[in-house]
N, C-alpha and C positions, 0 to 999 in steps of 0.2 A: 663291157657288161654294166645296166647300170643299176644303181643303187638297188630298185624296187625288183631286178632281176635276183640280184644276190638274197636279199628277205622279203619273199613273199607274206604277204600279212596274213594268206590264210595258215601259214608256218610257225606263227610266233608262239611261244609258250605262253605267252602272259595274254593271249585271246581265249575269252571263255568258249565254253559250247554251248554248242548251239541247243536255245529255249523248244524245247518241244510242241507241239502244235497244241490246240487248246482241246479239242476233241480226243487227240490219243493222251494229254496228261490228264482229264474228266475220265477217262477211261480205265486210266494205270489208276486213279483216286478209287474208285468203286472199287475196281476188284483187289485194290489192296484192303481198300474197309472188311471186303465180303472174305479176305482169307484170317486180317485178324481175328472177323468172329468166328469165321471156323477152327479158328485154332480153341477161345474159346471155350465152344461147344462140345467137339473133342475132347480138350481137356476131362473138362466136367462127366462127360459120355461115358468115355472109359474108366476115370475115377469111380462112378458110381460103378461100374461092372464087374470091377476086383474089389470091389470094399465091400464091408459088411455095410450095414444100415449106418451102425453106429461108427465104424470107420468114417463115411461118408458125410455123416453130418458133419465129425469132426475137421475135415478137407473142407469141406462147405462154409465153416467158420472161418478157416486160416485163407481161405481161396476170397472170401469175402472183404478177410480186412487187405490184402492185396488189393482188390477191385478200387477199395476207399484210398487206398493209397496212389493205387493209380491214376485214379481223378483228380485228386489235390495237385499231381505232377501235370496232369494235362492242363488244368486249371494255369496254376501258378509258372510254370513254364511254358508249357506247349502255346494255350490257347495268346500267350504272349508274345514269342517268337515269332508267329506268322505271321503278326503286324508288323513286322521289323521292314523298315526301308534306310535304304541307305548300303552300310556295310554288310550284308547277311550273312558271309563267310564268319566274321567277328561275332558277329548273336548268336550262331549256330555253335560255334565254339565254345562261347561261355554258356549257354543254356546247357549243354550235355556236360561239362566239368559243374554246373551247380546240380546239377540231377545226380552225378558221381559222388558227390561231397554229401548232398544232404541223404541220402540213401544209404548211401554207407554207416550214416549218424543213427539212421531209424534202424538201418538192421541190426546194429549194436542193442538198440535198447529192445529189439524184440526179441533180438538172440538172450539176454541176461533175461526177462521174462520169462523166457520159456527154458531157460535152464534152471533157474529161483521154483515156476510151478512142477516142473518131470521132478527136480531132487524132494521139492515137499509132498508131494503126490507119489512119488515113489513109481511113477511110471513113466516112460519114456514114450511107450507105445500112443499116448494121449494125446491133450492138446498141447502139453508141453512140449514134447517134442516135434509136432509138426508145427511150433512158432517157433523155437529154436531152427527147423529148419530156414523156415521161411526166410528169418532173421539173415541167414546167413547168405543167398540167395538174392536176397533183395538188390542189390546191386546191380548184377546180372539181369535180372528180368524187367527193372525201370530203366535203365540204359537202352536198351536194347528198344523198347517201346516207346521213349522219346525221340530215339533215333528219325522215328516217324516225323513229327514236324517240324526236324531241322531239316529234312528232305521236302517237306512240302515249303517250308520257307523258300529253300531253294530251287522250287520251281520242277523238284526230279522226283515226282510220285513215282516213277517208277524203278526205283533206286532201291525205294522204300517195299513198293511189290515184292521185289527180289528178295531184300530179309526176310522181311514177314511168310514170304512163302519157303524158305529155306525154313524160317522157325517149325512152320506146320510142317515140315518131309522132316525135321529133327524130331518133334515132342510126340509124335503118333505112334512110332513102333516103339520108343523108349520107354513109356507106359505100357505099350500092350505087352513088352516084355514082363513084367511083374507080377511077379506070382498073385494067385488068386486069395483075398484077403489080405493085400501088404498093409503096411502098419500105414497112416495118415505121413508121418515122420517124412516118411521112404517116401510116398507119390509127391511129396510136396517136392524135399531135393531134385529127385529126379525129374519132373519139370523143369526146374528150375534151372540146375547144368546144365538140361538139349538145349536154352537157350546163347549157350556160350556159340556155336558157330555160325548163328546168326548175326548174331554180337561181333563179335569178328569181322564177320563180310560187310557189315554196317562200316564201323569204324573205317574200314578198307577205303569201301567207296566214298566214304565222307571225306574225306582226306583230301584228295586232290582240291576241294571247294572251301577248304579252311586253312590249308598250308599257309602259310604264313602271317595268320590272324594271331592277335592276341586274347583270350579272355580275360572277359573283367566283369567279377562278380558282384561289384556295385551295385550296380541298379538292382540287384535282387534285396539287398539288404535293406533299400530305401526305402522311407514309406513313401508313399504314393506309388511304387509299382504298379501295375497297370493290371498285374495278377492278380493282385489283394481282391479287388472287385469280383474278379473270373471266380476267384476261391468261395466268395461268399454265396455268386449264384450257384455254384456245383453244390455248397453245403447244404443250401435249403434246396434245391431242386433234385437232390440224385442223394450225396451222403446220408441225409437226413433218417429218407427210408431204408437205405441199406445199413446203418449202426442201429439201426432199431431192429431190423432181424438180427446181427448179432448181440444185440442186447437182448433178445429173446432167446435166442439158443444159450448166452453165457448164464441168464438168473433164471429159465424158464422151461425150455422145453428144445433141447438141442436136435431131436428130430426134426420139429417143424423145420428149422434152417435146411438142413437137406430135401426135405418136400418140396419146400420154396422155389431151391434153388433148384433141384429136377424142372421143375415148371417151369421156371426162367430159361431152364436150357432147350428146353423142346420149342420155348416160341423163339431161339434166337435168330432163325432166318426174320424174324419181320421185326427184329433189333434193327439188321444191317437195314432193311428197307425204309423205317425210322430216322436210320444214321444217315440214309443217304441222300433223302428229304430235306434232313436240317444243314445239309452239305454244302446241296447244290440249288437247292430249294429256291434260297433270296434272288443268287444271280439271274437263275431263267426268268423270275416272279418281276424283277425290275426291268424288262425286256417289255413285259405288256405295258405299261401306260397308262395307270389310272387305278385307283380303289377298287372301282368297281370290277373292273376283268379280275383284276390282282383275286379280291376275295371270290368270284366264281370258280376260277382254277381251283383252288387252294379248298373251297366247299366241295367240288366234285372231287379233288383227289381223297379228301377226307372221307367223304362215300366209299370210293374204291378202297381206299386201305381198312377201314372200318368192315366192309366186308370181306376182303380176305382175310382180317382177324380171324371174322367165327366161322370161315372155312376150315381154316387154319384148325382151329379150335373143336371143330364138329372131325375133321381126320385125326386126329390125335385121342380124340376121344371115344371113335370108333374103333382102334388099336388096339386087337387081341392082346391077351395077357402076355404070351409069350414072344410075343413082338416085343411089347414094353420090356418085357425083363429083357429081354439082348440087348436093349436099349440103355436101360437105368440099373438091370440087374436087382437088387433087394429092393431099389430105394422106388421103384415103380408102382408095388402098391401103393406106398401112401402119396406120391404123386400124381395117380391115375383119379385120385378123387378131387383133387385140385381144379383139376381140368376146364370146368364147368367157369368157375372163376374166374380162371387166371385168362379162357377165351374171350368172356366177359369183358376184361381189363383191357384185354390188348384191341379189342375192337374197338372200344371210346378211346383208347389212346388214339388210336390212326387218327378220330376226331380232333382229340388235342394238340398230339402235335402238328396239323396244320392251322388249325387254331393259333400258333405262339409263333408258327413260322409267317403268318401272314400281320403279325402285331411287330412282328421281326425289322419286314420290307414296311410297312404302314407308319408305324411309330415304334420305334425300338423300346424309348425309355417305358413302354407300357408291361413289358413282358416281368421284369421286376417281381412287381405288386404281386401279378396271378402268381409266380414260380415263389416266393415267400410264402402266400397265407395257406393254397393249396396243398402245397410240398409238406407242411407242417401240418396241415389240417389230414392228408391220408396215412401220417404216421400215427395221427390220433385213432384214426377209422381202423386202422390194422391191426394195434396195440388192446383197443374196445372190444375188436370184432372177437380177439383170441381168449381175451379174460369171461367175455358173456358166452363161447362157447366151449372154452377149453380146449381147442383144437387149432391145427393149422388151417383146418378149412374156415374159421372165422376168418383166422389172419388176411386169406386170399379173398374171401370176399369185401373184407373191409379196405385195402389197397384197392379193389374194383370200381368200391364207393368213391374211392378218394378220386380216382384219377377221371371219374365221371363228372365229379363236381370242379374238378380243372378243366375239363372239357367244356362244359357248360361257362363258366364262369370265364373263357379264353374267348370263345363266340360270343358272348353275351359282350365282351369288350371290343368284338368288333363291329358288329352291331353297333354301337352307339358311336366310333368313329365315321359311320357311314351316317349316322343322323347327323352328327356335326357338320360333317359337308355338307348334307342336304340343309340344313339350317342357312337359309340368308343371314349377310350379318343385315343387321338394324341401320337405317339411314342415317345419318345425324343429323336432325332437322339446321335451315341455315337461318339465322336470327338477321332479320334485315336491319339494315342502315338507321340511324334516324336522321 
């Protein structure tokens, strides 16, 4: 018998598995995006259905600084990780031990905030205690969601499907279990533990692709990480305005947060179709060939998404009352008035985001500029809109405003990278001899 009989090579341990085809892991990518948001959506769904009004906003705030928190992790870690070449077993490893370590750091100090506000507030039932929850949780719930792009480093979207869909068959009946009016406190925990066997099966499966890696959490502590950058676009483009609704419900008007945030939930199907744009968007886009095709795509899809916004917008608005309340429950009146707005928003967003997606594939370093001055300029329109009207319906139409003038402001820059092409350069006259 020889050699190659006794160890067949497709036998060896130390041969990886095999890369998945490019259409079914494009495939495992969406429908993993499309169950994260559902998870969510639900969340938020349900919460509003057994909360009071004032429950809800309260969940809405602590669900919020989660959200902020989450991004920073996607930012600084995630959007970092899936550039990794080379050893990816090793970056997968130590990305999820620094998301373990700093997570645990942050839910300390949210846990002592919200134990420091329940004991001087003398309520438990409040924000105090559903940050004292959160605090404690935190670990659980950003682990668990990083998991996510140390699976897409690794090329196993669908690894990642599997958690993420386990988390949503965990967190849906564990909230609908809870009594009608639970305290904020309680729907935050309870979240937050369904996501323990998720968390588990994650860890499970990541195992065999990081067994014998070491982590080294070096390069996170350096400057020039590569995250630092990630961090500052997420701050101005996405944090910016979401600490500004919680800065509005902490010194302002804590309902508005949960109005907001009902709205936010009922358009988050055309979130995922957003998310899935900016996904997969570049690769198809650098397939065509030229500016020119690049920005006609990317202008008609902006139409189409543009218009299923105020579809989107016009059915939700159409939605008898008692529809909405099985929906949102309390929180559906004051989000039922939103409506109008928030369709508003989400339909120039379809414009903008292929707007940024096509400045994305064209010229990357352009997208910057717009996601700075805009991002900041509709926290100003939102903040204006609530103070001149006293209300959350300013709120939402001033976000409206803002995300039109990035819309505007994203074409209008590409617009003039198509005049520059179209510009001949200038000859350089030839100075003859003497």
């Amino acid at each position: 018998m020889t050699a190659a009989e006794e160890e067949p090579p497709y036998e060896k341990p130390s041969d990886p598995p095999r890369t998945p085809r490019r259409s079914v892991a494009a495939l495992a990518s969406v429908l993993d995006q499309a169950a994260s948001s559902l998870t969510n959506i639900a969340v938020l769904v349900i919460a509003a259905r057994v909360s009071t009004v004032h429950g809800f906003a309260t969940f809405s705030m602590v669900y919020l600084t989660f959200t902020v928190l989450l991004g920073l992790n996607m930012a600084y870690v995630g959007q970092a990780v899936v550039l990794t070449r080379g050893d990816t077993g090793a970056a997968c490893r130590s990305a999820i031990t620094f998301t373990s370590l700093a997570s645990c750091i942050v839910g300390v100090l949210l846990a002592t905030v919200g134990a420091v506000t329940g004991a001087v507030t003398g309520g438990w039932a409040g924000p105090g205690g559903a940050f004292l929850a959160l605090g404690l949780v935190l670990p659980l719930v950003l682990v668990q969601d990083g998991l996510r792009y140390a699976f897409s480093t690794l090329r196993r979207p669908g690894l990642a499907l599997a958690a993420d869909t386990l988390r949503l068959v965990c967190v849906v009946p564990a909230l609908l279990l809870q009594p009608r009016h639970a305290a904020p406190g309680l729907l935050v925990a309870v979240w937050g533990v369904s996501a323990a066997p998720a968390l588990l099966l994650g860890l499970r499966l990541l195992w065999p692709h990081v067994r014998g890696s070491r982590a080294d959490l070096r390069p996170y502590v350096r400057r020039g990480h590569l995250g630092q950058r990630f961090v500052v676009e997420f701050a101005v483009g996405n944090a910016s305005s979401q600490l500004a609704v919680l800065g509005l419900g902490l010194f302002a008007a804590p309902l508005a947060v949960g109005a907001l945030r009902g709205a936010t939930t009922l358009f988050g199907p055309l979130n995922v179709l957003f998310n899935s744009v900016n996904a997969f968007g570049p690769p198809l886009l650098n397939r065509l060939g030229g500016r020119r095709a690049t920005t006609r795509a990317t202008a008609l899809l902006g139409l189409v998404l543009s218009a299923v916004g105020l579809a989107w917008g016009l059915v939700l608005y159409a939605l008898p009352d008692h529809v909405g309340r099985q929906l949102l429950g309390d929180t559906w009146q004051l989000t039922a008035t939103l409506l109008p707005a928030s369709g508003a928003q989400y339909a120039v967003m379809g414009l903008g985001t292929c707007a940024l997606v096509t400045l994305r594939v064209l010229r990357p370093r352009a997208t910057l500029s717009v996601q700075v001055v805009f991002s900041l300029l509709a926290v100003v329109l939102m903040l204006a809109g609530y103070l001149l009207t006293g209300s959350a319906l300013g709120a939402a139409w001033g976000l409206a405003a803002g995300s039109a003038l990035k819309a505007v402001a994203a074409w209008t820059r590409v617009a003039r990278l198509r005049v520059e092409e179209a510009t001949p350069t200038a000859a350089v006259p030839v100075v003859p001899a003497n």
